[in-house]
ZALUMFI-14799 format. One line per field, with one value per residue: chain; x, y, z of N, C-alpha, C in turn; residue in one letter. Coordinates in steps of 0.1 Angstrom, whole numbers, plus 5000, padded with zeros to 4 digits. Last residue first. Layout:
% residues N
mol c(A:...)
n.u c(X:...)
n.v c(Y:...)
n.w c(Z:...)
ca.u c(X:...)
ca.v c(Y:...)
ca.w c(Z:...)
c.u c(X:...)
c.v c(Y:...)
c.w c(Z:...)
type c(a:...)
% end
This chain:
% residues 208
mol c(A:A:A:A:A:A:A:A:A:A:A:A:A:A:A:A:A:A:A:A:A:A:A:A:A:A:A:A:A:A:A:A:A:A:A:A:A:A:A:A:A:A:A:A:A:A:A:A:A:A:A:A:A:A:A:A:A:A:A:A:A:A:A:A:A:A:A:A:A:A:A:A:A:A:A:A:A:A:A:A:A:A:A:A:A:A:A:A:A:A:A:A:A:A:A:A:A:A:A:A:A:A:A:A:A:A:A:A:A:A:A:A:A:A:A:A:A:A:A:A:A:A:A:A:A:A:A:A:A:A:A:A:A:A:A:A:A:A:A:A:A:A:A:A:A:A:A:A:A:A:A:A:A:A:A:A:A:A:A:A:A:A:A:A:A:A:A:A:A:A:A:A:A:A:A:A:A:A:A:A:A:A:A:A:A:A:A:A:A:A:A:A:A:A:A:A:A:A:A:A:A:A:A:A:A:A:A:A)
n.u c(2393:2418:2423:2440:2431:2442:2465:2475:2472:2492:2494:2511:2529:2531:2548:2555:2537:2544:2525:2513:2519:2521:2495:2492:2512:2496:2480:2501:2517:2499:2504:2530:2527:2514:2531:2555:2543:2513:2494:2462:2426:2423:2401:2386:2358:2348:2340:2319:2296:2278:2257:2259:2285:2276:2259:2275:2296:2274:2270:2290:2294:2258:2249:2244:2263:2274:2286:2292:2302:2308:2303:2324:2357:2374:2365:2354:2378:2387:2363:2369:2389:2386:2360:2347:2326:2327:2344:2352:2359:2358:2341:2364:2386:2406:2412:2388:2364:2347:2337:2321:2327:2321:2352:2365:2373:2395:2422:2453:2478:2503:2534:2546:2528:2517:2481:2462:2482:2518:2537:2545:2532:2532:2557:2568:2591:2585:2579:2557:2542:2541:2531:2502:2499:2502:2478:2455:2461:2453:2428:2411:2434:2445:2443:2430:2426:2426:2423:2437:2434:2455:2468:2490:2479:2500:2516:2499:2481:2452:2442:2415:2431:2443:2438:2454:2458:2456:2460:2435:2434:2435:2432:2442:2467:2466:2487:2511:2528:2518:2525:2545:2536:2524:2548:2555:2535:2536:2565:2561:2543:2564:2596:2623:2647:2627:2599:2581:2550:2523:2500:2479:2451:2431:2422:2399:2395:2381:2394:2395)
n.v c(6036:6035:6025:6011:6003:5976:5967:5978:6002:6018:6050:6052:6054:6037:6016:6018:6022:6024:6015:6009:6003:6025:6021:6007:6023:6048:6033:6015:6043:6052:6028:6036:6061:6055:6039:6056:6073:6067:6077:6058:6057:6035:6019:6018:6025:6001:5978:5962:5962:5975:5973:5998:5981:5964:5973:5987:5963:5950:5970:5975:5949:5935:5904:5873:5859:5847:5860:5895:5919:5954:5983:5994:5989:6004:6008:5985:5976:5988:5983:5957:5947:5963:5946:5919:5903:5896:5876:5852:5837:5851:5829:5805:5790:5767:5740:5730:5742:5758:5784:5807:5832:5852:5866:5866:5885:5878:5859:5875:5876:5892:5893:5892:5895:5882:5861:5845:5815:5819:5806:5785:5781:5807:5826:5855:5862:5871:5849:5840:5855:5841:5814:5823:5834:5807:5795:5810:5804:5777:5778:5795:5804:5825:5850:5881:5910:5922:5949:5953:5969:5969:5977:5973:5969:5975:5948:5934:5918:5905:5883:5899:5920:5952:5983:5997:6019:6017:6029:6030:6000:6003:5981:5964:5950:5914:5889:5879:5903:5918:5912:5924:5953:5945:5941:5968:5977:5963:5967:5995:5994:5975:5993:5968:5955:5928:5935:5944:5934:5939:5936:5929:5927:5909:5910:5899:5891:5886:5872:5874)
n.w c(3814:3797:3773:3737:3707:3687:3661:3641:3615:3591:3574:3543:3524:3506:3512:3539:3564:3596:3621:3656:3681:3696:3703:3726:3748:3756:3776:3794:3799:3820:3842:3844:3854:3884:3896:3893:3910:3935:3958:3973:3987:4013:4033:4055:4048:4045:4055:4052:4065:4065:4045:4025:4014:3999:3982:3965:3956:3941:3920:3909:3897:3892:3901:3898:3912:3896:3874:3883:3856:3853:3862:3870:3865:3877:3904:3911:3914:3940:3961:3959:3972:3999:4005:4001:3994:3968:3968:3981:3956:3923:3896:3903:3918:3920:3934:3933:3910:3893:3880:3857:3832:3817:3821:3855:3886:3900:3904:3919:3937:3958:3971:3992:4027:4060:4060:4053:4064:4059:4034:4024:4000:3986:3983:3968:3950:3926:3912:3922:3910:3884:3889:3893:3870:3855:3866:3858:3831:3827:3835:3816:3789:3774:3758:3773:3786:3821:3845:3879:3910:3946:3973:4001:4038:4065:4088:4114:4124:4114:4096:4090:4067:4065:4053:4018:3997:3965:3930:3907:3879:3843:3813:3794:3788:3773:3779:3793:3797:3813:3839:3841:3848:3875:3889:3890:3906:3925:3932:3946:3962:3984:3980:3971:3975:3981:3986:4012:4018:4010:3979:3955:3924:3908:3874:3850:3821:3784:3759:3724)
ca.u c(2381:2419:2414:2435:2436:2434:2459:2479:2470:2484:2496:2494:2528:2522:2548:2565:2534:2540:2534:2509:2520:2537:2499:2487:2517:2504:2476:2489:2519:2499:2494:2527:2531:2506:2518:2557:2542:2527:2502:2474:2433:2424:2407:2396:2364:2355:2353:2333:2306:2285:2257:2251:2280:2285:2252:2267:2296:2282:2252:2284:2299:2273:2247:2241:2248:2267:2278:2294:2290:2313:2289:2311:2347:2372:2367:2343:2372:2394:2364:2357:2386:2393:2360:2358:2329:2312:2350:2350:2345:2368:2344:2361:2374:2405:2424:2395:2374:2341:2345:2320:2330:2313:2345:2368:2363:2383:2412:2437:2475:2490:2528:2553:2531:2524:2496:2462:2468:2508:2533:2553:2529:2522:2557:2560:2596:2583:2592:2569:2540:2547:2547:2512:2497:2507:2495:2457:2462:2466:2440:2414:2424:2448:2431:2441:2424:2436:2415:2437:2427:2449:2458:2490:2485:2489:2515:2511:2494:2456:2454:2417:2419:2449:2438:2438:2465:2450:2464:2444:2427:2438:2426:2430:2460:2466:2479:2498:2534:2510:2511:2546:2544:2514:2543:2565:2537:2526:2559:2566:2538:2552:2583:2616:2647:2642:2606:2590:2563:2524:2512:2481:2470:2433:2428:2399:2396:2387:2380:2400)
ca.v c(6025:6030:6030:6011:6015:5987:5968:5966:5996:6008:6044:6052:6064:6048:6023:6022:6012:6030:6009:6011:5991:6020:6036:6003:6011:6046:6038:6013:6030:6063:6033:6019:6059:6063:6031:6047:6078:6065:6081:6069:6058:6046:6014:6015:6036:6007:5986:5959:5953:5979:5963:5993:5995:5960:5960:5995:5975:5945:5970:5985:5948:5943:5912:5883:5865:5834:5856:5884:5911:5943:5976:5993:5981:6004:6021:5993:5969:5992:5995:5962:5941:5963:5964:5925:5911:5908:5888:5865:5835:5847:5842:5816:5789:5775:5752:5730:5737:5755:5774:5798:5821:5851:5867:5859:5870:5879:5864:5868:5880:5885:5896:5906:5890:5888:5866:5860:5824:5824:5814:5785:5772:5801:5812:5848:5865:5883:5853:5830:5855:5858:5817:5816:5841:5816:5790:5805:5819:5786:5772:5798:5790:5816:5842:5870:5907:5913:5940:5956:5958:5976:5970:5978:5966:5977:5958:5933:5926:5925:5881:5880:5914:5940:5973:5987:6014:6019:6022:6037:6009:5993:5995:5976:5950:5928:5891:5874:5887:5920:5913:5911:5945:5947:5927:5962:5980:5961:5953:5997:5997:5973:5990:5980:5964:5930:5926:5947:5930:5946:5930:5934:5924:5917:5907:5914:5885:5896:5875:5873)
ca.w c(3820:3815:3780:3753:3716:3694:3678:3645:3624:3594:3589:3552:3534:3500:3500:3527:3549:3585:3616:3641:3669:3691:3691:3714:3737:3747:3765:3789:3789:3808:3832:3839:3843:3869:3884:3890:3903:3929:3949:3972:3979:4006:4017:4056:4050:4031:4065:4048:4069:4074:4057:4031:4017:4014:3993:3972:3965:3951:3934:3915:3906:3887:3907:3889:3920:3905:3871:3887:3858:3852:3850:3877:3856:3862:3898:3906:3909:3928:3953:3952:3960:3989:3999:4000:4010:3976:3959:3989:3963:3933:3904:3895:3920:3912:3938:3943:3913:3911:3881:3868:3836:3827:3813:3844:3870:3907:3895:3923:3920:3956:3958:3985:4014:4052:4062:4052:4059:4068:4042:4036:4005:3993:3985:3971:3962:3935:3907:3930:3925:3886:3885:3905:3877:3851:3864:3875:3835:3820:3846:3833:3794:3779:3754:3775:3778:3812:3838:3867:3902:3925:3967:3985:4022:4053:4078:4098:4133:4115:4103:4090:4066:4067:4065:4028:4007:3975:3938:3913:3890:3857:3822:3789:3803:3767:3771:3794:3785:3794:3829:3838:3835:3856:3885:3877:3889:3917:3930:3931:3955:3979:3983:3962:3982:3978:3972:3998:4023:4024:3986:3965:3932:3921:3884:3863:3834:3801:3767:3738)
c.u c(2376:2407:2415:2432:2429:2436:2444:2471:2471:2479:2485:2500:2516:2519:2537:2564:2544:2544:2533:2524:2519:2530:2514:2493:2507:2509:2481:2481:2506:2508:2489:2514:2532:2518:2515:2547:2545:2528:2510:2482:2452:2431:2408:2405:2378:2359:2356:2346:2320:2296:2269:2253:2272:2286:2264:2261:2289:2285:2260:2275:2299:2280:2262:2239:2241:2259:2266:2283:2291:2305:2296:2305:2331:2365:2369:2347:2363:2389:2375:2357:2377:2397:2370:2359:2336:2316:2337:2349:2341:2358:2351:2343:2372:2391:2423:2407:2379:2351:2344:2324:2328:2312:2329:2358:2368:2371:2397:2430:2458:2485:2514:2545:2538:2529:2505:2473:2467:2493:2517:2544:2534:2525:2544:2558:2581:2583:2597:2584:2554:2546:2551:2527:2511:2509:2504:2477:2465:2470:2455:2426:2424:2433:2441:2433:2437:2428:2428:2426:2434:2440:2456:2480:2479:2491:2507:2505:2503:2467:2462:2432:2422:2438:2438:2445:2450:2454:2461:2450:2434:2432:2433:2427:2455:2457:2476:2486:2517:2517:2508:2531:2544:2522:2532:2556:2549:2532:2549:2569:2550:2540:2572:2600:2634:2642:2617:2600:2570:2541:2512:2496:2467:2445:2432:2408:2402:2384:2384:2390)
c.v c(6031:6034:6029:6024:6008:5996:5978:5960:5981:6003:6031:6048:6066:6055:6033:6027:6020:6025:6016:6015:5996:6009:6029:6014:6006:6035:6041:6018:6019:6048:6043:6026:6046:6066:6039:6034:6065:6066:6073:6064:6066:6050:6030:6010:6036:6019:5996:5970:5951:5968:5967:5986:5996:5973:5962:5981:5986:5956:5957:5981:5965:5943:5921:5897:5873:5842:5846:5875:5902:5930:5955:5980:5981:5997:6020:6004:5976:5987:6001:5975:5950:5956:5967:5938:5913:5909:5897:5876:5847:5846:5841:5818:5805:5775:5762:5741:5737:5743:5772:5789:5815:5833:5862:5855:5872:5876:5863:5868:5871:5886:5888:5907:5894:5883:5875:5868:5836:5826:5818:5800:5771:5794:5812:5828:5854:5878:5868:5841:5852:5857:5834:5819:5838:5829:5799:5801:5822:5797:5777:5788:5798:5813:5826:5859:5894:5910:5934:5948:5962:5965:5974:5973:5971:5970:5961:5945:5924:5927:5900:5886:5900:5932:5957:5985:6007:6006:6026:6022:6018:6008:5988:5984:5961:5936:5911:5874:5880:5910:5910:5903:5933:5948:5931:5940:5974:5964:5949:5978:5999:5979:5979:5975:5973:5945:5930:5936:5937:5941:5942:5932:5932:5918:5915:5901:5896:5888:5880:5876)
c.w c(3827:3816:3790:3757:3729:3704:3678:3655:3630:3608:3591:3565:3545:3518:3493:3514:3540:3574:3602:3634:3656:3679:3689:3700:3721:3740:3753:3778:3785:3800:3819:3830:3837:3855:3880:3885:3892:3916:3946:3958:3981:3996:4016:4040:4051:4036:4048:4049:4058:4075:4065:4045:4030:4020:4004:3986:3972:3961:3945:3926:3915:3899:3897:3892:3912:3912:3882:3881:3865:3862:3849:3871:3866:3854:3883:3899:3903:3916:3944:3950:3952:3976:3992:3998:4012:3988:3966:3979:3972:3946:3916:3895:3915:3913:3924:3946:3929:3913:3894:3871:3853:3833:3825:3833:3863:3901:3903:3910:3924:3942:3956:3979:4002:4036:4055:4058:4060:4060:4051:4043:4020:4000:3994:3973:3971:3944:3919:3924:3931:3901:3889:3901:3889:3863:3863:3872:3847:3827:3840:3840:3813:3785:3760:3761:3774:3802:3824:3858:3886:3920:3952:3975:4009:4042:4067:4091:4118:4122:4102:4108:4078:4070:4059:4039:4016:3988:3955:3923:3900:3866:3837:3800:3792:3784:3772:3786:3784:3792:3814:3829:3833:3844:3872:3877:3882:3907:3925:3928:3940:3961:3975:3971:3981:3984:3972:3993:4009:4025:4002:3972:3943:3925:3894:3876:3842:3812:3780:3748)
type c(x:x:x:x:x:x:x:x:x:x:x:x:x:x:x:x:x:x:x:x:x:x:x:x:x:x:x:x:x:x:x:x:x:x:x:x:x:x:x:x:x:x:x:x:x:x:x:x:x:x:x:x:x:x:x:x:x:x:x:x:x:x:x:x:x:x:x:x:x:x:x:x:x:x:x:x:x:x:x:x:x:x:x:x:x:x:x:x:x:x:x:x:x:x:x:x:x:x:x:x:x:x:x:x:x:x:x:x:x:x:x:x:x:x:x:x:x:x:x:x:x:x:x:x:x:x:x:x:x:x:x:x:x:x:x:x:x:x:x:x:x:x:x:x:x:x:x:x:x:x:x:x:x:x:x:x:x:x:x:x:x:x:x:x:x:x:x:x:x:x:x:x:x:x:x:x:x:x:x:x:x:x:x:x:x:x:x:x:x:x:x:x:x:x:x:x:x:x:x:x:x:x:x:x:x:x:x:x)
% end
């Protein structure tokens, strides 16, 4: 399988249920997809582009998948639409319940029309980058060969990505998504009837 680092966000609640409880039940949705290994606190950002709307709820998670990048782009789109999300009626950088982005994707380069991997803004994004760097520094854009540490130290630096405006906050409802994260691999193992060994099924996750 090969990892792909997804960006979620939202600023509009899904029915009744804030923003931050849309991420954590859209990283449920996650694992049908394949295996999440680590995700990132969650962090309230300024609004990028289009600023009269409401903050918004930012995480990165990483996905161990062995779908295809358009498999996965598809797939993504579907969990968006099931949260309430409709690109096609909504506002550029507009209000939203549910953003899902791949930011990379192993060290895959795609230069499609409506799939463009690494994600193109992903180095002038703070809030891309500093939930990004909190679980994968050493993680490798492949078109500037730059980790995604010396991304965020460069926008650092240039004063231009407002990272004072990304802060971190609480919810209890992702830090238990995420204590599941670690625990689900231990639910696989499985005890052998007939000589009482514990077999393994999985590997252990790591939030990173």
């Amino acid at each position: 399988m090969r990892t792909a680092y997804i960006g979620m966000g939202g600023n509009l609640a899904n029915s009744a249920d804030p923003p931050e409880a849309t991420l954590a039940a859209a990283a449920l949705r996650l694992e049908s997809l394949g295996r999440l290994t680590s995700r990132s606190s969650l962090y309230s950002t300024a609004p990028v582009g289009f600023t009269l709307q409401p903050r918004f709820v930012n995480a990165v998670v990483a996905l161990e998948t062995n779908l295809a990048p358009r498999e996965l782009l598809d797939a993504l789109l579907a969990i968006e639409q099931n949260f309430g999300r409709d690109r096609v009626a909504s506002v550029p950088n507009g209000p939203r319940t549910l953003d899902l982005d791949i930011l990379l994707f192993a060290d895959l380069i795609i230069g499609e029309p409506d799939l463009k991997i690494p994600h193109p803004r992903l180095a002038e994004r703070a809030f891309v980058l500093i939930p990004l760097n909190e679980i994968a520094p050493q993680a490798h854009d492949p078109v500037s060969g730059k980790t995604v540490s010396q991304l965020l130290h460069s926008l650092c630096q240039n004063g231009e990505g407002e990272t004072d405006a990304v802060l971190p906050i609480q919810s209890d409802g992702w830090r238990a998504g995420a204590c599941m994260d670690v625990i689900r691999p231990a639910a696989d193992l499985r005890t052998d009837p007939s000589d009482g060994k514990r077999q393994g099924k999985g590997h252990s996750h790591s939030r990173g």
